[in-house]
Jmol script that loads the backbone (N, CA, C; Angstrom):
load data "model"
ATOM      1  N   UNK A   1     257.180 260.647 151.388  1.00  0.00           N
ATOM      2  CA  UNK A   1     256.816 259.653 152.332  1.00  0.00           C
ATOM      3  C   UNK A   1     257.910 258.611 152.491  1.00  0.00           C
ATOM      4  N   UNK A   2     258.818 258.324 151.547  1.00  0.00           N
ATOM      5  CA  UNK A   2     259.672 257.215 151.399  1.00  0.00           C
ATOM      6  C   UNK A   2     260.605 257.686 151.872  1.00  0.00           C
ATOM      7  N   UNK A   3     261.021 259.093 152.562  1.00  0.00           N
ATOM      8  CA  UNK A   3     262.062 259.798 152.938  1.00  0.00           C
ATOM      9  C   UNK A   3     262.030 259.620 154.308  1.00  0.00           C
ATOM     10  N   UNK A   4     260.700 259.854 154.653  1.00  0.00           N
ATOM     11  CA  UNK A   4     260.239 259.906 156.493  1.00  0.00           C
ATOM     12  C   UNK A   4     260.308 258.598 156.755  1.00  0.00           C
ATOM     13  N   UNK A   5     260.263 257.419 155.933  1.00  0.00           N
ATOM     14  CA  UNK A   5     260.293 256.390 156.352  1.00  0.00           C
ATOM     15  C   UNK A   5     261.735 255.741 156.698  1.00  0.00           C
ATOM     16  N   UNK A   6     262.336 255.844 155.482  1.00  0.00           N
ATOM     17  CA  UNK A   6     263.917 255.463 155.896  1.00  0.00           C
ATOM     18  C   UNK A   6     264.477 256.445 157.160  1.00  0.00           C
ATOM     19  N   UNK A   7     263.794 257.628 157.179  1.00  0.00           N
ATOM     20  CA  UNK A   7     264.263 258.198 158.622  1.00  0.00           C
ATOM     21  C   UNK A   7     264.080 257.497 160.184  1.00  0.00           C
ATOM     22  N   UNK A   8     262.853 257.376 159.819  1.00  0.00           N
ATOM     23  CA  UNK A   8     262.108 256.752 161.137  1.00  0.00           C
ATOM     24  C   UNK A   8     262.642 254.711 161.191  1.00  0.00           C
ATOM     25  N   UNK A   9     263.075 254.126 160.183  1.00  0.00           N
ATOM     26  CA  UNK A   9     264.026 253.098 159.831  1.00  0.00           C
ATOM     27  C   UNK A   9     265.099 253.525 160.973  1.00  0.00           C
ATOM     28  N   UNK A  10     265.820 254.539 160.174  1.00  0.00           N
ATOM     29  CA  UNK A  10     267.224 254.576 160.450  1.00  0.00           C
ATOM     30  C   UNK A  10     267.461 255.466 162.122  1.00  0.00           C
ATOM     31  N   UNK A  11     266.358 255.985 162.576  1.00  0.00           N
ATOM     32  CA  UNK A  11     266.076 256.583 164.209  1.00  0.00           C
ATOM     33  C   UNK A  11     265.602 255.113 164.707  1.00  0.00           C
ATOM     34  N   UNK A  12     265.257 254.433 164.132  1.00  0.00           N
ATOM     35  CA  UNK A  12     264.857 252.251 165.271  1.00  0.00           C
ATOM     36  C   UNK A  12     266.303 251.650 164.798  1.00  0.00           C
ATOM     37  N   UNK A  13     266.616 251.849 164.117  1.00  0.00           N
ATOM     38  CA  UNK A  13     267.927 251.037 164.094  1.00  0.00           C
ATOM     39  C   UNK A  13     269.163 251.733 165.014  1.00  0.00           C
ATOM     40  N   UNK A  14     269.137 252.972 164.793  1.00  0.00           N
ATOM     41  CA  UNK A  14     270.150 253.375 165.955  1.00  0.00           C
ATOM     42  C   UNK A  14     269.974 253.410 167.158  1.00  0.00           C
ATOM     43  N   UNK A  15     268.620 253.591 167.481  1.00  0.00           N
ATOM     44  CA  UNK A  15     268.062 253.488 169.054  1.00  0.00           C
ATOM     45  C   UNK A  15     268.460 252.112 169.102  1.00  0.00           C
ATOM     46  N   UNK A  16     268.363 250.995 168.455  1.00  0.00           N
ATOM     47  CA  UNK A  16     268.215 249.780 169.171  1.00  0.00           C
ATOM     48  C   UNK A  16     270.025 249.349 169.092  1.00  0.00           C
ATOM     49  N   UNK A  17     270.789 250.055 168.436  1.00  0.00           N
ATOM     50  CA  UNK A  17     272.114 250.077 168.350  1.00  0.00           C
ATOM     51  C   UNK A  17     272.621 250.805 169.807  1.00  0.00           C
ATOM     52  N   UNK A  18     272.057 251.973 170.138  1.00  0.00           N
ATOM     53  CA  UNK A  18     272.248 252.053 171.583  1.00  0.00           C
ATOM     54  C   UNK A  18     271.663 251.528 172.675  1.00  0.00           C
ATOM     55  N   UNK A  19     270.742 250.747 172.232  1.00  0.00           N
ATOM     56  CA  UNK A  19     269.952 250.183 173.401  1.00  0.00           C
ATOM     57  C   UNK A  19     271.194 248.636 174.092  1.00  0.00           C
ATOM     58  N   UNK A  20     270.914 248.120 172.640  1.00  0.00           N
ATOM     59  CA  UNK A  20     271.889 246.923 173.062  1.00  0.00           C
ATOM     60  C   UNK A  20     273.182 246.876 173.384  1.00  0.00           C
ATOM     61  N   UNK A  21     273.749 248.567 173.234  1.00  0.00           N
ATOM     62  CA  UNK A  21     275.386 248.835 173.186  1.00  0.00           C
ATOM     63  C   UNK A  21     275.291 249.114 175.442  1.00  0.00           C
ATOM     64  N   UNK A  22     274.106 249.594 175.386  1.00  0.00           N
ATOM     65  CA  UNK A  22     273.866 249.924 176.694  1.00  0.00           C
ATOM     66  C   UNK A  22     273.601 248.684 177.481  1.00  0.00           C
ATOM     67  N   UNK A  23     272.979 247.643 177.116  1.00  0.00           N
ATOM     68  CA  UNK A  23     272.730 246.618 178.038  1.00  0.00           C
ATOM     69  C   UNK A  23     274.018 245.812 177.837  1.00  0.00           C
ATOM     70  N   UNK A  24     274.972 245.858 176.754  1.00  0.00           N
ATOM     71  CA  UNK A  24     276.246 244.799 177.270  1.00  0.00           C
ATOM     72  C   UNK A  24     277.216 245.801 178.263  1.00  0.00           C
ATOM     73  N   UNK A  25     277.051 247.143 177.997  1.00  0.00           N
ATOM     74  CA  UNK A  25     277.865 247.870 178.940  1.00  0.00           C
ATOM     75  C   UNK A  25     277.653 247.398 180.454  1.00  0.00           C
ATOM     76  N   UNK A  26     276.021 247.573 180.464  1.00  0.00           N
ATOM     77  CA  UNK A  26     275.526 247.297 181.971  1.00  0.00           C
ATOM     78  C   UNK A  26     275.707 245.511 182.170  1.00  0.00           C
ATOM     79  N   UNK A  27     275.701 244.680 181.509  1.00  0.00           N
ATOM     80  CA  UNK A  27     275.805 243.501 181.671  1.00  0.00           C
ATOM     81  C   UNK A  27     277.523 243.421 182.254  1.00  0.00           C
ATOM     82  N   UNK A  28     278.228 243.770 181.150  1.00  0.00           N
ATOM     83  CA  UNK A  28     279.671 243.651 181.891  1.00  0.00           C
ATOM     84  C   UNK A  28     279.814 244.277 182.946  1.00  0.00           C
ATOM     85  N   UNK A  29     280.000 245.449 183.432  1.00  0.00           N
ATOM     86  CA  UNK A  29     279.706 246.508 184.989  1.00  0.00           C
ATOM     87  C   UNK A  29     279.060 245.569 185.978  1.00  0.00           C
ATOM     88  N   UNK A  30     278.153 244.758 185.443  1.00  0.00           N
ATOM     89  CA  UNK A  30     277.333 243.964 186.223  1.00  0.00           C
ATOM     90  C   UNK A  30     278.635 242.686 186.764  1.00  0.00           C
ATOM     91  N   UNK A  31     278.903 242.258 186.036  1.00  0.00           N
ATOM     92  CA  UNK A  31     279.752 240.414 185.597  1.00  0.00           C
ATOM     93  C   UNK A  31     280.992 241.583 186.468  1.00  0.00           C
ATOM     94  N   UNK A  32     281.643 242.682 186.199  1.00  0.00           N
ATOM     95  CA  UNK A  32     283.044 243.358 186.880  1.00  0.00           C
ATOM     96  C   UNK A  32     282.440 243.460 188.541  1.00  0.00           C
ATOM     97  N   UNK A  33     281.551 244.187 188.299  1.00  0.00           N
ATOM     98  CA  UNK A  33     281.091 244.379 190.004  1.00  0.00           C
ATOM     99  C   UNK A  33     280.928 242.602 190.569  1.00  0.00           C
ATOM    100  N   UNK A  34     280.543 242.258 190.090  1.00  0.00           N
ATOM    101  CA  UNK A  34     280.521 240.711 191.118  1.00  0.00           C
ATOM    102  C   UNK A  34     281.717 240.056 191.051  1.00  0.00           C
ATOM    103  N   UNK A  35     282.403 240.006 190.177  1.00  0.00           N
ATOM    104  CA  UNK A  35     283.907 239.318 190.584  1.00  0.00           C
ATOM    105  C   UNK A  35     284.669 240.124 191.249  1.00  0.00           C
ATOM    106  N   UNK A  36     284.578 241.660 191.627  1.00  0.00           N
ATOM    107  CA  UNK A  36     285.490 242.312 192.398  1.00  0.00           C
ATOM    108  C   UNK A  36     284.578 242.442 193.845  1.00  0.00           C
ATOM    109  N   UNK A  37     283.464 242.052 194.029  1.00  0.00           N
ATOM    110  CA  UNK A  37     282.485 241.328 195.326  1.00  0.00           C
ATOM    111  C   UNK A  37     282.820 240.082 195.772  1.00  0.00           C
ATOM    112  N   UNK A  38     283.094 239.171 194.619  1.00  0.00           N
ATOM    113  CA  UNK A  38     283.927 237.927 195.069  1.00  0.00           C
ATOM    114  C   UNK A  38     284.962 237.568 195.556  1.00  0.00           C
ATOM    115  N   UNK A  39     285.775 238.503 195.085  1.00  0.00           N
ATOM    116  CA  UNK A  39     287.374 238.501 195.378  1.00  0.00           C
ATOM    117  C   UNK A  39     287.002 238.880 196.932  1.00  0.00           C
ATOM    118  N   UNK A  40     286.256 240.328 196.917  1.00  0.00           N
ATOM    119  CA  UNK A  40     286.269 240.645 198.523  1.00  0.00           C
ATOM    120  C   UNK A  40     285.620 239.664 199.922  1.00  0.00           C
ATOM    121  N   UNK A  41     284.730 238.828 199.224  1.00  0.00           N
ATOM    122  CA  UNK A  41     283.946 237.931 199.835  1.00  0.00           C
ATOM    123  C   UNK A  41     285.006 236.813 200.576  1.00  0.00           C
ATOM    124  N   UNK A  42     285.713 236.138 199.741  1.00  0.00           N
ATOM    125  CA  UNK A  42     286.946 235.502 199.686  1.00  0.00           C
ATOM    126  C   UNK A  42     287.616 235.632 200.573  1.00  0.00           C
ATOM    127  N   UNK A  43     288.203 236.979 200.188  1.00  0.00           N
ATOM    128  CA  UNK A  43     289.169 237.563 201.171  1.00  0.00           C
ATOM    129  C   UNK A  43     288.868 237.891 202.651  1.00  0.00           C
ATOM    130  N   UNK A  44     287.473 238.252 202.780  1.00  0.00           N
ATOM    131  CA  UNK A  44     287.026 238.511 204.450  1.00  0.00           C
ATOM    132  C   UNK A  44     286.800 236.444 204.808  1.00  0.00           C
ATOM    133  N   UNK A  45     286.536 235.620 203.965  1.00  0.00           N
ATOM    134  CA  UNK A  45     286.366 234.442 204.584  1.00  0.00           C
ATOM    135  C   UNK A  45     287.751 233.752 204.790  1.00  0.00           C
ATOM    136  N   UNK A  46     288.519 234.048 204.042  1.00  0.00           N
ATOM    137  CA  UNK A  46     290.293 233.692 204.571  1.00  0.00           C
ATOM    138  C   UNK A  46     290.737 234.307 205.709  1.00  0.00           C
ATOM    139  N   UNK A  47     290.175 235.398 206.027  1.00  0.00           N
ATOM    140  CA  UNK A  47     290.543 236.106 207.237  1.00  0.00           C
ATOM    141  C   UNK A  47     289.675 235.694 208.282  1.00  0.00           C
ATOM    142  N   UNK A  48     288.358 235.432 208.213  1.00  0.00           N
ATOM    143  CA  UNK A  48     287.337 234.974 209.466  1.00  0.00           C
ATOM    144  C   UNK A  48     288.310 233.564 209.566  1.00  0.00           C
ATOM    145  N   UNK A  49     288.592 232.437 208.649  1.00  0.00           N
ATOM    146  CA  UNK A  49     289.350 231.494 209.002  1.00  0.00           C
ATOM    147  C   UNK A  49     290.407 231.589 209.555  1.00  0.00           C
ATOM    148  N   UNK A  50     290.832 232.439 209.770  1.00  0.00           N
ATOM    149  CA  UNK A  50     292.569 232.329 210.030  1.00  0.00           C
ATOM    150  C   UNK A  50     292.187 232.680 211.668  1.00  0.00           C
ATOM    151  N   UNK A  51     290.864 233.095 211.719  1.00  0.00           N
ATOM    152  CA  UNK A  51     291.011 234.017 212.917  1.00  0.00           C
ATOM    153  C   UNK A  51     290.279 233.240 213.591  1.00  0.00           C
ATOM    154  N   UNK A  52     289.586 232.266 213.142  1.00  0.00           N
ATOM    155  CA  UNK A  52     288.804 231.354 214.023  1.00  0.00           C
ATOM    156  C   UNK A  52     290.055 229.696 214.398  1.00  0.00           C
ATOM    157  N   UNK A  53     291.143 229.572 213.464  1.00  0.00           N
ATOM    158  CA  UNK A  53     291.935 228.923 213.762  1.00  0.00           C
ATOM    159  C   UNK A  53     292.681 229.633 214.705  1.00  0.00           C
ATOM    160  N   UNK A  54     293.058 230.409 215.016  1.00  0.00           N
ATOM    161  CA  UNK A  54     293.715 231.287 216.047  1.00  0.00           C
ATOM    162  C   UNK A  54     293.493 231.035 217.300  1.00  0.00           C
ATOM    163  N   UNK A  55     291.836 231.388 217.765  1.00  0.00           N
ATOM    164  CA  UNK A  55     290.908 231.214 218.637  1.00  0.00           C
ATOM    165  C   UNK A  55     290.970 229.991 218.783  1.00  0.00           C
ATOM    166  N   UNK A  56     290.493 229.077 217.902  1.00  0.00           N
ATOM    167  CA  UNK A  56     290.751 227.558 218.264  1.00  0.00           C
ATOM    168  C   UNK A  56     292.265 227.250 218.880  1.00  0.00           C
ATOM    169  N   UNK A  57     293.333 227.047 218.750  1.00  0.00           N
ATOM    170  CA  UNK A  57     294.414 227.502 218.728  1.00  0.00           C
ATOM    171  C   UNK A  57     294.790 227.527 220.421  1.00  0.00           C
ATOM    172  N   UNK A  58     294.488 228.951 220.565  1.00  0.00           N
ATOM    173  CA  UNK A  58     294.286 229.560 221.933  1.00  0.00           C
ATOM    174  C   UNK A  58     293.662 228.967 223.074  1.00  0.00           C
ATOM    175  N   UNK A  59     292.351 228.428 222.462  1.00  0.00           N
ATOM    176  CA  UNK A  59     291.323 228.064 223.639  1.00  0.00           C
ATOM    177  C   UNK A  59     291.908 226.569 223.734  1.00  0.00           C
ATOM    178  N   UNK A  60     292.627 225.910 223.182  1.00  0.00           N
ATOM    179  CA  UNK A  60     293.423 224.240 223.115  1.00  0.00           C
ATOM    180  C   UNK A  60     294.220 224.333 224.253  1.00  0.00           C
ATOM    181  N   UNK A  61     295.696 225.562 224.184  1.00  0.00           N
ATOM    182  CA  UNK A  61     296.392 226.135 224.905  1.00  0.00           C
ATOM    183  C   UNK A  61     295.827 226.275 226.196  1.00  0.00           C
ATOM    184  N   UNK A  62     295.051 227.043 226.104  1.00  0.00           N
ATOM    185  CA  UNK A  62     294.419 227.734 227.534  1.00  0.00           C
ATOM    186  C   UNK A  62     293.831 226.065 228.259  1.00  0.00           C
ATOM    187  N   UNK A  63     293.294 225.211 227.644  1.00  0.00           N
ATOM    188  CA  UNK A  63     292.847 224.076 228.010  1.00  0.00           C
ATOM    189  C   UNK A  63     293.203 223.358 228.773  1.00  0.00           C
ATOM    190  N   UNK A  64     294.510 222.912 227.726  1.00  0.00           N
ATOM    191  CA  UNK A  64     295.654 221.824 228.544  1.00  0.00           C
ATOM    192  C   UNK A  64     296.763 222.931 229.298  1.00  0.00           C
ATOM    193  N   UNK A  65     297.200 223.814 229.749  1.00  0.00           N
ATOM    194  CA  UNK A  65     297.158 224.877 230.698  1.00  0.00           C
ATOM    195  C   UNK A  65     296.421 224.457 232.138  1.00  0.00           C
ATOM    196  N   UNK A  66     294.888 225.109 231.852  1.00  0.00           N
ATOM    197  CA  UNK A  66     293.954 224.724 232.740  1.00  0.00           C
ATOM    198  C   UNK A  66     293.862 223.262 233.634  1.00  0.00           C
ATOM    199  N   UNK A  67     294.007 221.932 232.368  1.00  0.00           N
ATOM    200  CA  UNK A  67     293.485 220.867 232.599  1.00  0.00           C
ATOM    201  C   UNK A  67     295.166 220.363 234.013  1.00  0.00           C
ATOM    202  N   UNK A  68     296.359 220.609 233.317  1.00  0.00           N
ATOM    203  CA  UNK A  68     297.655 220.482 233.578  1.00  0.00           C
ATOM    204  C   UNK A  68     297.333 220.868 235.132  1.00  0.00           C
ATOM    205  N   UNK A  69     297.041 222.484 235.040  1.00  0.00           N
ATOM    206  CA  UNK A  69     297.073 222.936 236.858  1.00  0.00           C
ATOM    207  C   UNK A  69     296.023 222.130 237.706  1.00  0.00           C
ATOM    208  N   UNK A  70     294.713 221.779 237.012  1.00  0.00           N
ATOM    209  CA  UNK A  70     293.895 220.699 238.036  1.00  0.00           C
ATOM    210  C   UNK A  70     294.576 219.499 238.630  1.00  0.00           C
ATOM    211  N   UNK A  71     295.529 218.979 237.448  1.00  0.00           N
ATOM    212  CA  UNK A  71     295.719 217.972 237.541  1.00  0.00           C
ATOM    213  C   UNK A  71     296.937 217.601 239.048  1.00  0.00           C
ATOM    214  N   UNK A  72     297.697 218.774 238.756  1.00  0.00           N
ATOM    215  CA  UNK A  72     298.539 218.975 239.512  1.00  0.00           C
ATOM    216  C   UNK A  72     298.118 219.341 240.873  1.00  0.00           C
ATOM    217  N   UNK A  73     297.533 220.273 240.977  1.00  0.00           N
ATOM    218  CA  UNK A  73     296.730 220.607 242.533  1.00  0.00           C
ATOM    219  C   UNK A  73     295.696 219.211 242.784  1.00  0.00           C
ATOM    220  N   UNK A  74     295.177 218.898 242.083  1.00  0.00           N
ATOM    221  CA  UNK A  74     294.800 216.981 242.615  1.00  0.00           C
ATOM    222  C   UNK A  74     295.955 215.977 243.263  1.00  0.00           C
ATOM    223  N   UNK A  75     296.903 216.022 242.351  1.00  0.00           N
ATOM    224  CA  UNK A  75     298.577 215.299 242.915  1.00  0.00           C
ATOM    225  C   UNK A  75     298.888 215.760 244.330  1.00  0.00           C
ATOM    226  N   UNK A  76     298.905 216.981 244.573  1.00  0.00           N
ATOM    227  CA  UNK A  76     299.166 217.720 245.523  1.00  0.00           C
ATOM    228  C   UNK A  76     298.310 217.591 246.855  1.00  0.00           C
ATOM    229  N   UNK A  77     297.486 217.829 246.557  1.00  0.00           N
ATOM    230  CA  UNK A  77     296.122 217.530 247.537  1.00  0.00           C
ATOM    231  C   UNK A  77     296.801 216.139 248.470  1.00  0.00           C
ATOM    232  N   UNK A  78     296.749 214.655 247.058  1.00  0.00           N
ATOM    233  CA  UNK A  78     296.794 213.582 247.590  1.00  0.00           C
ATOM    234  C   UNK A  78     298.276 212.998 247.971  1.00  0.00           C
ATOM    235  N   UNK A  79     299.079 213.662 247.860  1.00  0.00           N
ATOM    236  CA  UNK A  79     300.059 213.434 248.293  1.00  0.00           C
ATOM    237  C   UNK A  79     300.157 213.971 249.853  1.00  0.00           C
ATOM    238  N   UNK A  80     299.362 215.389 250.436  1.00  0.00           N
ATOM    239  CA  UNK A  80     299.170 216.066 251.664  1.00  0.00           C
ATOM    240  C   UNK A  80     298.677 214.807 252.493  1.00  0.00           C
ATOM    241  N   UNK A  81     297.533 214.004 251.609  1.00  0.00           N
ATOM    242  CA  UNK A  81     296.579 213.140 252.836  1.00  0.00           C
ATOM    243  C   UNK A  81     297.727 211.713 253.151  1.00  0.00           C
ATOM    244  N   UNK A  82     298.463 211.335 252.768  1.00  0.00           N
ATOM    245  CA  UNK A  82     299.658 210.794 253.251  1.00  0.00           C
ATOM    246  C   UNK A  82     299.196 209.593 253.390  1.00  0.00           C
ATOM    247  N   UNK A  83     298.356 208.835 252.485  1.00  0.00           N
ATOM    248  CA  UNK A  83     298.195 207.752 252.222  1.00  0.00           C
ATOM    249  C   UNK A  83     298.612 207.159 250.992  1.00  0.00           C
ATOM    250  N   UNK A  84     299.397 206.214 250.781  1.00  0.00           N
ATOM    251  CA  UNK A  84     300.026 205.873 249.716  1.00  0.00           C
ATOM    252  C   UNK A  84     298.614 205.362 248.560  1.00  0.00           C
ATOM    253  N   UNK A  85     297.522 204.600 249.115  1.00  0.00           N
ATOM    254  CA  UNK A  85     296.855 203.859 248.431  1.00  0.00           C
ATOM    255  C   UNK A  85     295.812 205.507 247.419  1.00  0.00           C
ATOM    256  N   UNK A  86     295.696 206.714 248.214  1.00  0.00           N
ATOM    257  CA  UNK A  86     295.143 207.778 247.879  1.00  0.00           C
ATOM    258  C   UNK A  86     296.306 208.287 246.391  1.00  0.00           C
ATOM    259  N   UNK A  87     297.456 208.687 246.870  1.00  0.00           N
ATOM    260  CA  UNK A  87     298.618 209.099 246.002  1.00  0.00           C
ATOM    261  C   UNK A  87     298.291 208.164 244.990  1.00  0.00           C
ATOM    262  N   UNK A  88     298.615 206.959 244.560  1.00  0.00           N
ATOM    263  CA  UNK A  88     298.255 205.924 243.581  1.00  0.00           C
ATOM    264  C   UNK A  88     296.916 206.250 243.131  1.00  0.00           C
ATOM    265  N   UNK A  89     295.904 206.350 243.680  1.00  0.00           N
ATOM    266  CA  UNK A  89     294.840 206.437 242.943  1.00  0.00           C
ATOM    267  C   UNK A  89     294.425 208.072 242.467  1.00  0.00           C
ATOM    268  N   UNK A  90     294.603 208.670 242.761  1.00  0.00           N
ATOM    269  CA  UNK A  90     295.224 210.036 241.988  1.00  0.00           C
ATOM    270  C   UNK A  90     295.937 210.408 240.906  1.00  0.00           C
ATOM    271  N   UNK A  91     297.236 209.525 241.349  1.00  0.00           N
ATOM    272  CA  UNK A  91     298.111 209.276 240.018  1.00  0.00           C
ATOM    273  C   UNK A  91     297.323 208.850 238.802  1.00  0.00           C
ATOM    274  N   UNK A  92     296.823 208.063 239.097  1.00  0.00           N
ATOM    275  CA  UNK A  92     296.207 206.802 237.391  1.00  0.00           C
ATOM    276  C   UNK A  92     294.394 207.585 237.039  1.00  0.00           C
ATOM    277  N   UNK A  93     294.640 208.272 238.065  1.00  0.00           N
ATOM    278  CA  UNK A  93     293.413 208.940 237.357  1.00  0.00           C
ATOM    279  C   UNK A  93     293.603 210.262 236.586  1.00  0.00           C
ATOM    280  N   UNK A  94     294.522 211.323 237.192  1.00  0.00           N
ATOM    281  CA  UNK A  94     295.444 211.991 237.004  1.00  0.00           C
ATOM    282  C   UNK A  94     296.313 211.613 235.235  1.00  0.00           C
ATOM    283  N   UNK A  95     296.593 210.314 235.139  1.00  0.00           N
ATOM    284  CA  UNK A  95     297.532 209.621 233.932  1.00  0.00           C
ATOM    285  C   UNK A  95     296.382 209.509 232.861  1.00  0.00           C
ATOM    286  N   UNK A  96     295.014 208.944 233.429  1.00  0.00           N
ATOM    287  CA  UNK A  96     293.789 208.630 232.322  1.00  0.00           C
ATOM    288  C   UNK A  96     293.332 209.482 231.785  1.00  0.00           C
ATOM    289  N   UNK A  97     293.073 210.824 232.428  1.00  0.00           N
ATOM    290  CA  UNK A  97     292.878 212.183 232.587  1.00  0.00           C
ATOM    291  C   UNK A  97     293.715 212.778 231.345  1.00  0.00           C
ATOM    292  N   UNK A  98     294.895 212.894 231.871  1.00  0.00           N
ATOM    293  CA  UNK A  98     295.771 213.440 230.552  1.00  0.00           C
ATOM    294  C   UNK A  98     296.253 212.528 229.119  1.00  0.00           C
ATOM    295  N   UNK A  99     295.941 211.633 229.240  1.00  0.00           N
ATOM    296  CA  UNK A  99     295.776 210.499 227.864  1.00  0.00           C
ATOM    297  C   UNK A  99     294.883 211.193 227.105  1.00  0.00           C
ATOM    298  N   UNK A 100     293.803 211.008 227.716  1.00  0.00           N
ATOM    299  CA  UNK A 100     292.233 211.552 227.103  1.00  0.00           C
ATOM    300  C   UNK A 100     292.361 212.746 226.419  1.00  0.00           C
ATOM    301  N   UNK A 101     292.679 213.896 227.436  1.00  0.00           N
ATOM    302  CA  UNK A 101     292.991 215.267 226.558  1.00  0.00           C
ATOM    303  C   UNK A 101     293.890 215.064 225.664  1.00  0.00           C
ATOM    304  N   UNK A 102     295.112 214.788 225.850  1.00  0.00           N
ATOM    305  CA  UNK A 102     295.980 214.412 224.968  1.00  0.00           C
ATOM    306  C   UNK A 102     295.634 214.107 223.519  1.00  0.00           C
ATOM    307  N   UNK A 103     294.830 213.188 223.531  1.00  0.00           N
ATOM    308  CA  UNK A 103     294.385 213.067 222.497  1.00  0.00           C
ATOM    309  C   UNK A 103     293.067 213.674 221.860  1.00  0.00           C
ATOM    310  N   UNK A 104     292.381 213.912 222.179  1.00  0.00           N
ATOM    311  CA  UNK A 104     291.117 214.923 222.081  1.00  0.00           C
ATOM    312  C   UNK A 104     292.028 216.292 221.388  1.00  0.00           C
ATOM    313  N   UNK A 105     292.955 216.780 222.465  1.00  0.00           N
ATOM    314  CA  UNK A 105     293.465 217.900 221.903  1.00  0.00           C
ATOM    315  C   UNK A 105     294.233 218.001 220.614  1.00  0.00           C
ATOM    316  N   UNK A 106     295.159 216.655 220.522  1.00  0.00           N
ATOM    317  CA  UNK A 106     295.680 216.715 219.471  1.00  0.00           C
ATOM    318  C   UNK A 106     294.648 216.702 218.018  1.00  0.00           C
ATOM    319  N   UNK A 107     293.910 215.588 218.181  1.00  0.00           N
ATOM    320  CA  UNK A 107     293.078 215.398 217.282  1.00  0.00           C
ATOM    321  C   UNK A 107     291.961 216.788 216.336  1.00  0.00           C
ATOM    322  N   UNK A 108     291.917 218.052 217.726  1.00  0.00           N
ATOM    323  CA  UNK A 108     290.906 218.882 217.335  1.00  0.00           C
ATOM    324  C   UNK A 108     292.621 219.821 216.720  1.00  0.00           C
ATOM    325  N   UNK A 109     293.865 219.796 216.832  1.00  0.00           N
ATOM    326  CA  UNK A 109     294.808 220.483 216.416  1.00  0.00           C
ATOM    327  C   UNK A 109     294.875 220.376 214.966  1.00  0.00           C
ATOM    328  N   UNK A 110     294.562 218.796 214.688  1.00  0.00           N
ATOM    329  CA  UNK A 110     294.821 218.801 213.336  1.00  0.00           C
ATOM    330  C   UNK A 110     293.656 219.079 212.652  1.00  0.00           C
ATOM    331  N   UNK A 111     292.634 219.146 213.075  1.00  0.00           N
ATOM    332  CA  UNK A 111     291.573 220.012 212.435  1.00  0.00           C
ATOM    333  C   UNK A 111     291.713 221.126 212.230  1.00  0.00           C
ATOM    334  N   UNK A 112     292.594 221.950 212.908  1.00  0.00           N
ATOM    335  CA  UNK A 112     292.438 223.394 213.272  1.00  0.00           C
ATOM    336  C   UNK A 112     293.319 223.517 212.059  1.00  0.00           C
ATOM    337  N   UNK A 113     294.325 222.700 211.393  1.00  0.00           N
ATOM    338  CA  UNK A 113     295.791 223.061 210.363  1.00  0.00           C
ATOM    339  C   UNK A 113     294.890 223.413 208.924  1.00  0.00           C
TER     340      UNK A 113
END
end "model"
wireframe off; spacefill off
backbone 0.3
color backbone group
């Protein structure tokens, strides 16, 4: 009886020697798989950033582009109607106009860095 016992001892002590050899295996696999999920996580959010500064970037460009040709076909317009007091008031609205973006744009640039 004292034979079957140290057996059945020594079959709980090794089971629980593989039990716990098995849960730090799976614990680390666990802790490896999430830092090589992190790294990748990381890496797609450095890239969504770069690519949303880009876009930002672009659509600034395309802006003062856009805002530039209004501004100019307004000049144009009032220079056609051949009134000096029209030309002047075109101009300074035209000048207030591009202050404004000017700075709006710059300001959202250095956000974008």
């Amino acid at each position: 009886m004292a034979a079957q016992s140290t057996t059945t001892a020594n079959t709980t002590a090794t089971a629980r020697t593989a039990a716990e050899k098995t849960l730090t295996d799976g614990i680390g696999s666990v802790a490896t798989s999430f830092e090589e999920n992190l790294g990748r996580v990381q890496s797609l959010n450095e890239t969504f950033l770069d690519a949303a500064k880009l876009s930002g970037t672009l659509t600034l460009d395309t802006y003062d582009k856009a805002l530039t040709s209004v501004l100019d076909y307004n000049r144009s317009m009032a220079s056609a109607a051949k009134f000096d007091w029209v030309t002047t008031l075109v101009d300074a609205q035209a000048s207030l106009v591009q202050g404004l973006s000017a700075a709006a744009t710059t300001a959202a640039r250095e956000a974008l860095r």
